[in-house]
GUGU-743718 format. One record per residue (C-alpha): x, y, z; residue number from 1. Coordinates in steps of 0.05 Angstrom, whole numbers. Layout:
! GUGU-743718
SESE      xx      yy      zz    n
SESE       X       Y       Z  NUM
...
! end
This chain:
! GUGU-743718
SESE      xx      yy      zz    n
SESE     421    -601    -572    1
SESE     344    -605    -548    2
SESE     310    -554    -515    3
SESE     278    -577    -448    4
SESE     220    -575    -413    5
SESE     210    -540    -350    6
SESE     189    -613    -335    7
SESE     259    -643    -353    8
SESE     290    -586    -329    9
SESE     253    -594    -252   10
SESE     275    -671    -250   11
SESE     353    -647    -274   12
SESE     350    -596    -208   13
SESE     311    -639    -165   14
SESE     378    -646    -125   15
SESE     399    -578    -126   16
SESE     382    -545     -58   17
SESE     433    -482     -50   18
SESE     424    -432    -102   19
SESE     464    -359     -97   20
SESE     408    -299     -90   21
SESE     443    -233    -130   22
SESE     400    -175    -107   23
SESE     410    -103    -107   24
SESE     427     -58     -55   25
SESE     394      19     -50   26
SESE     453      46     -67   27
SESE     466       2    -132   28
SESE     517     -53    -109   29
SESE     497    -128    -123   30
SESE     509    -177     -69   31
SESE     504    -255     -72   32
SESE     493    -299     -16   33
SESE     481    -376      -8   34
SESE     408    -391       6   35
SESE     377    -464      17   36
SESE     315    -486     -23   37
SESE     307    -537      38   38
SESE     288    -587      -8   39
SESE     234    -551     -37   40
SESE     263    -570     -98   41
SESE     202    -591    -138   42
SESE     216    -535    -198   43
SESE     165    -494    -231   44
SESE     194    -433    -234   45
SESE     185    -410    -158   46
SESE     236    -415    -108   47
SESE     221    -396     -34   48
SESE     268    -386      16   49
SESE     267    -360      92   50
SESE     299    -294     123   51
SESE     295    -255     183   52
SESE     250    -190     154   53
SESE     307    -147     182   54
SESE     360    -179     140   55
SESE     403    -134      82   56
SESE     369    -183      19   57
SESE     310    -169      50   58
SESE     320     -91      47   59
SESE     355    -102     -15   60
SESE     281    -135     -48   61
SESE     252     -84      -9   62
SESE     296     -24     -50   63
SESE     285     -65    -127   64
SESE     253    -135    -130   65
SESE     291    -157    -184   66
SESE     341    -214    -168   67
SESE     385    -269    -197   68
SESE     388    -346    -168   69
SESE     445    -383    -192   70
SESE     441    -464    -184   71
SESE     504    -507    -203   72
SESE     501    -584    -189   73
SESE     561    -631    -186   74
SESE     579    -675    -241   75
SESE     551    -740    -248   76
SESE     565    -803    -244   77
SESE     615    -830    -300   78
SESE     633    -767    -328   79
SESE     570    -729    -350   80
SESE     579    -665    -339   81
SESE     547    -608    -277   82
SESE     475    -573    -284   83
SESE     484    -494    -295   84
SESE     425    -461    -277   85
SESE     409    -380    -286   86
SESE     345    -353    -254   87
SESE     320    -275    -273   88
SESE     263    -266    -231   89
SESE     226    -216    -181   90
SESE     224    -227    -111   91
SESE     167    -219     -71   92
SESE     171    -225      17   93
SESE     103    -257      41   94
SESE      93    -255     116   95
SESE      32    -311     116   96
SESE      43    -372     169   97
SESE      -3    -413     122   98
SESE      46    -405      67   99
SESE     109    -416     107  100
SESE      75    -475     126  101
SESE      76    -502      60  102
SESE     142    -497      47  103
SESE     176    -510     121  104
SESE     210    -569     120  105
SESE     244    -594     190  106
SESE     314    -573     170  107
SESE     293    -496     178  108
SESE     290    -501     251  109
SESE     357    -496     258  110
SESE     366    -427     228  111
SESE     289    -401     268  112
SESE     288    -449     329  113
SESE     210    -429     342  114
SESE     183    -453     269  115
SESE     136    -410     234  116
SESE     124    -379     299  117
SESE     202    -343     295  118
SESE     198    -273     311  119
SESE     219    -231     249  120
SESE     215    -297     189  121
SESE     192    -280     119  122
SESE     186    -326      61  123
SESE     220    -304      -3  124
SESE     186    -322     -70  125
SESE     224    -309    -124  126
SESE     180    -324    -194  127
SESE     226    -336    -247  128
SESE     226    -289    -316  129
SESE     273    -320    -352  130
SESE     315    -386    -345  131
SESE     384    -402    -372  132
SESE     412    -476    -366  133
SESE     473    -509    -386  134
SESE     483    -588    -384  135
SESE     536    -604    -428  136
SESE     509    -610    -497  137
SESE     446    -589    -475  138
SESE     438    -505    -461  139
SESE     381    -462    -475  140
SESE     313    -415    -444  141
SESE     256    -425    -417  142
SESE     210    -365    -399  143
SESE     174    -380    -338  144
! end
């Protein structure tokens, strides 16, 4: 079993886009939802994601930033086995066109039909803490 890189780690998720965001609710109860890296995939312990600002995750990063990504990638091809990937991190909401503009990718305008210019979008960065994987033979940490 060898430890990886973040490196070898970021080309092993460089296919993973959907990733399940655990936050925390005021009141204490944790709730996962799907959210798409939109091919912002490029790892390096940041993930960004869009939101309407008046959205319960956002409240919920509002009330505790702490959160919890969770990646899993299919199996590959002849048999080798799917890509577990556990994120502990802190979110932060950044409401900065120039930023969103660095991570917008065409595919977003589905979800805000005006772009960056979408009344109410924030950008979610979560930084990673800690980082669990799981590939088969290979499992281990990485502290981001």
């Amino acid at each position: 079993m060898a430890e990886l890189t973040m490196h070898d780690l970021s080309k092993k998720m460089a296919k993973l886009d959907f990733a399940m965001l655990t936050t925390r609710s005021a009141d204490g109860v944790l709730t996962a939802r799907p959210m798409s890296n939109n091919g912002d995939v490029e790892y390096s312990g940041d993930s960004y994601f869009f939101a309407y600002g008046d959205s319960r995750k956002v409240a919920d990063i509002h009330a505790g930033p702490q959160v919890c990504l969770g990646y899993t990638g299919a199996a590959g091809m002849l048999g080798s086995p799917p890509l577990f990937v556990a994120v502990e991190g802190h979110a932060e909401l950044i409401d900065d066109k120039a930023q969103f503009e660095a991570h917008w990718t065409k595919d977003l305008d589905r979800y805000f039909p005006e772009g960056i210019d979408t009344p109410g979008v924030v950008m979610i960065k979560v930084r990673a803490d800690l980082i669990r994987y799981w590939d088969g033979g290979d499992e281990g940490e990485l502290r981001a």
